[in-house]
N, C-alpha and C positions, 0 to 999 in steps of 0.2 A: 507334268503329269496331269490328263486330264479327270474331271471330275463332274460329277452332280455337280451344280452350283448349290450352293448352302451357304446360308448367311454368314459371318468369321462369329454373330453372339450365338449361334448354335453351341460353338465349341468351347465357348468360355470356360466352364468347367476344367476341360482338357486340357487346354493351353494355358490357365493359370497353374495344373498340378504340374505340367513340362518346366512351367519359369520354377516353381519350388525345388523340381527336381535338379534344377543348375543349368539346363539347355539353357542355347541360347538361341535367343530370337528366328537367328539365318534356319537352325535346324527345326525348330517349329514350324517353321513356313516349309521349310521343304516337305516335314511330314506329312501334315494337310492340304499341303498344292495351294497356300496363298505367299505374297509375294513379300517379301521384307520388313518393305514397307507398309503393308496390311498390318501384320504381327505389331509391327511397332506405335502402329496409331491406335490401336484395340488397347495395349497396352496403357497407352496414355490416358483414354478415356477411361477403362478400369479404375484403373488411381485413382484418377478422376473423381470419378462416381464414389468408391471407398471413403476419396478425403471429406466430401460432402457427407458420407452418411454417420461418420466419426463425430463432425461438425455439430448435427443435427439438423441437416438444413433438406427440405422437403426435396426432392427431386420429381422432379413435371415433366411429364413430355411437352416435346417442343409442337409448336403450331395453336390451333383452334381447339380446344377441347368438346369434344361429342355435346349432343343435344342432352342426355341422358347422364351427364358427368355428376355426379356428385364427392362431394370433399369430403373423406376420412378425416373420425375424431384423430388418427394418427397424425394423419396431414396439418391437421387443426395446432396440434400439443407441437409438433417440430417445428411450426411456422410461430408460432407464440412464444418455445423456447429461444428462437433464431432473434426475434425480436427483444426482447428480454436481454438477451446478453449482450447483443450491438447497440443497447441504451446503458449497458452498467460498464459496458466499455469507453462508451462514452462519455459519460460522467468520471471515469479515471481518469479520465485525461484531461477531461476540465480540471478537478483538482489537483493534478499535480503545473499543470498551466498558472494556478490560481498561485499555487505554491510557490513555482518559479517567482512570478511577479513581485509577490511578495517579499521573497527575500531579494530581489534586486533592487527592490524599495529599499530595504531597512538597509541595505549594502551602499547603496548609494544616499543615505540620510536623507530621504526624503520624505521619509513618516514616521 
């Protein structure tokens, strides 16, 4: 089916309310005239992107950032949250580390 070219994130909107509505993938793509495999990678990155924003973790476009870019306090707070958690994660895992040890010491009488 030919068409205008249009980006597949034009339709995002649309082809996320098709997946809710229970379609699947093959007939998405047939609706819009992209190819299966389009539908399916659009998909992925969606997630994607979703699992990242659940996360809190800033999403950047990729490449060189413009001469004129400036960093949102938003960008600021999710980049500090993101940091924040992957050091208190960290630290859990030291001390349950520390813990093991510990008691394979006192298991094996050696302190």
């Amino acid at each position: 089916m030919p068409r205008e070219y249009r980006h597949i994130q034009e339709y995002e909107k649309e082809i996320i309310e098709k997946i809710k509505q229970g379609k699947t993938l093959r007939e998405i793509a047939k609706i819009y005239g992209f190819t299966h495999k389009q539908v399916k990678e659009f998909k992925t990155r969606y997630n994607r992107k979703q699992r990242k924003i659940e996360a809190g973790i800033a999403i950047k476009k990729k490449g060189r950032p413009p001469k004129d870019y400036q960093i949102s306090e938003e960008d600021k707070t999710a980049q500090l949250r993101y940091i924040i958690a992957r050091k208190d994660a960290k630290i859990k895992s030291l001390e349950m580390e520390n813990e093991l040890m510990r008691d394979f010491l006192s298991l094996t009488e050696r302190k």
